[in-house]
C-alpha positions as CSV (number, residue, x, y, z in Angstrom):
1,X,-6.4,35.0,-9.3
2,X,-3.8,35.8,-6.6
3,X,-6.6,34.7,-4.0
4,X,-6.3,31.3,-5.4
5,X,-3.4,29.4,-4.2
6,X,-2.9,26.9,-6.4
7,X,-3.0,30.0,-9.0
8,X,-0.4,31.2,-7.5
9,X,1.8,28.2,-6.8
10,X,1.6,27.7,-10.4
11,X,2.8,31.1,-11.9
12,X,5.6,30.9,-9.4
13,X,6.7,27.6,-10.8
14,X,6.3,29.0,-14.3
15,X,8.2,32.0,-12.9
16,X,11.5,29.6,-11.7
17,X,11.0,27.9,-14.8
18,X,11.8,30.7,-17.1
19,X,14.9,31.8,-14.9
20,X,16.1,28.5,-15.2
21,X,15.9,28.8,-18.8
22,X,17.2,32.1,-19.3
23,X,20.2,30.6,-16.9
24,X,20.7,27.2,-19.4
25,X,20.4,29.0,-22.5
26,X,21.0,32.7,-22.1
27,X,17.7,34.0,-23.5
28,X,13.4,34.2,-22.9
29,X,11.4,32.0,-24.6
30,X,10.2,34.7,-26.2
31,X,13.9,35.5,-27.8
32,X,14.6,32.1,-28.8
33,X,14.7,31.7,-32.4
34,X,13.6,27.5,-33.0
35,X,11.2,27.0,-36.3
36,X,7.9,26.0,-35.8
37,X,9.2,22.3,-36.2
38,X,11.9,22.8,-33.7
39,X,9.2,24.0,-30.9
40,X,6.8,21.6,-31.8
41,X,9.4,18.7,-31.6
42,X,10.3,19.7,-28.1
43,X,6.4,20.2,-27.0
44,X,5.9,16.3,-28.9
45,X,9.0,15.2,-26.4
46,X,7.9,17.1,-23.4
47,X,4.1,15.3,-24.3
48,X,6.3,11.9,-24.5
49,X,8.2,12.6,-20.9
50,X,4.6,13.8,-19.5
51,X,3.3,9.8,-20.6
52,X,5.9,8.3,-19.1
53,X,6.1,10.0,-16.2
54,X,2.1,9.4,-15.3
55,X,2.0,5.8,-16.4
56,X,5.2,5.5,-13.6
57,X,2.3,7.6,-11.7
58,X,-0.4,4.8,-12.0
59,X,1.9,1.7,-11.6
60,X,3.0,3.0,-8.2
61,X,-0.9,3.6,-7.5
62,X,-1.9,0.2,-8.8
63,X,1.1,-1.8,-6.7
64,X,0.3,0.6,-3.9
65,X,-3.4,-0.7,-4.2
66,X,-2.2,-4.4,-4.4
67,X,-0.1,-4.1,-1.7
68,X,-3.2,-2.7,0.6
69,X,-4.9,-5.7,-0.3
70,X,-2.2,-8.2,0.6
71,X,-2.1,-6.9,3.8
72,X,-5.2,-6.8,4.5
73,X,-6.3,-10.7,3.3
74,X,-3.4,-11.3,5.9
75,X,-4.8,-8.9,8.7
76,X,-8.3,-11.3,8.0
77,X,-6.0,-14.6,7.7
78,X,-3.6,-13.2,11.2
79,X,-7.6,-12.7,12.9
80,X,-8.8,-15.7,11.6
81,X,-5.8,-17.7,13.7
82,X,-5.9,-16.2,16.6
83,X,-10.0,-17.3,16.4
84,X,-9.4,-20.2,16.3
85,X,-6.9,-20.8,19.0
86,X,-9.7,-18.7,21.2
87,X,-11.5,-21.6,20.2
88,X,-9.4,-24.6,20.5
89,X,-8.6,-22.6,24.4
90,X,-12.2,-22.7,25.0
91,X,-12.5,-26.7,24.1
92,X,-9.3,-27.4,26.3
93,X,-11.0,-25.6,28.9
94,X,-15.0,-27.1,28.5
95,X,-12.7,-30.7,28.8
96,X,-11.0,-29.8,31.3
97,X,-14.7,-28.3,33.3
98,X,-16.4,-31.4,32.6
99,X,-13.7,-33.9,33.6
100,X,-13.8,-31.9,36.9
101,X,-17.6,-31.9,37.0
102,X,-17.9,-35.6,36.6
103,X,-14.7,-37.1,38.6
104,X,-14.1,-38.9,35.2
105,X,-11.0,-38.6,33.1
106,X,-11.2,-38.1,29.2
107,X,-10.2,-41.6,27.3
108,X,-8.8,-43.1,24.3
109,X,-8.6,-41.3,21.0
110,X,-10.3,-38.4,22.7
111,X,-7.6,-38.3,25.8
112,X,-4.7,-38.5,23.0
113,X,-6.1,-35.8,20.5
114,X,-6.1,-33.0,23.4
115,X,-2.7,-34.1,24.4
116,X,-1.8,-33.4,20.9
117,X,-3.5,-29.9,20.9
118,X,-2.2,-29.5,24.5
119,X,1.0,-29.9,23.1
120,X,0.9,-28.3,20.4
121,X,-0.8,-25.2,21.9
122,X,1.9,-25.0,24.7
123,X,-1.1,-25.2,27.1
């Protein structure tokens, strides 16, 4: 067993367990003289602490987890933006190519829609 780690991380926590025992109380678990009742009212408490302290275990997991996924649907929604103004870029530009291909300038409602997504753009 002493080729097992986690064996041995164990026992020595069980080891600094018992001293700190001994130091609260001033005697072994073996020398303590509870009832029956006594020692199974502490193990029922200890069981009760042990509850609590896992289900604090699994909330922290499951925000952890809800967390993840909140960033992520943003990393998706932050990609998704920057797609499209890859896309409204390459429109401003094909606009701009064909108005220079043809000599002819770009009128009416088109002319004032890309000088609204000009604007807004900041290109």
């Amino acid at each position: 067993m002493a080729d097992d780690p986690i064996v041995a991380a164990v026992i020595a926590d069980l080891e600094r367990r018992s001293a700190a025992g001994i130091e609260k109380y001033g005697t072994t678990l073996a020398g303590n003289p509870l009832t029956l009742e006594r020692w199974l009212q502490h193990a029922y408490e200890e069981a009760l602490d042990l509850a609590l302290y896992l289900r604090r275990a699994m909330t922290s997991i499951v925000a952890s987890d809800r967390i993840r996924e909140l960033l992520l649907a943003n990393n998706r929604e932050v990609e998704r933006r920057r797609q499209a103004e890859r896309d409204v870029r390459t429109l401003l530009a094909n606009y701009d190519f064909l108005a220079e291909c043809t000599g002819e300038a770009v009128e009416g409602e088109d002319a004032a829609m890309i000088e609204d997504i000009r604007q807004r753009t900041g290109d």
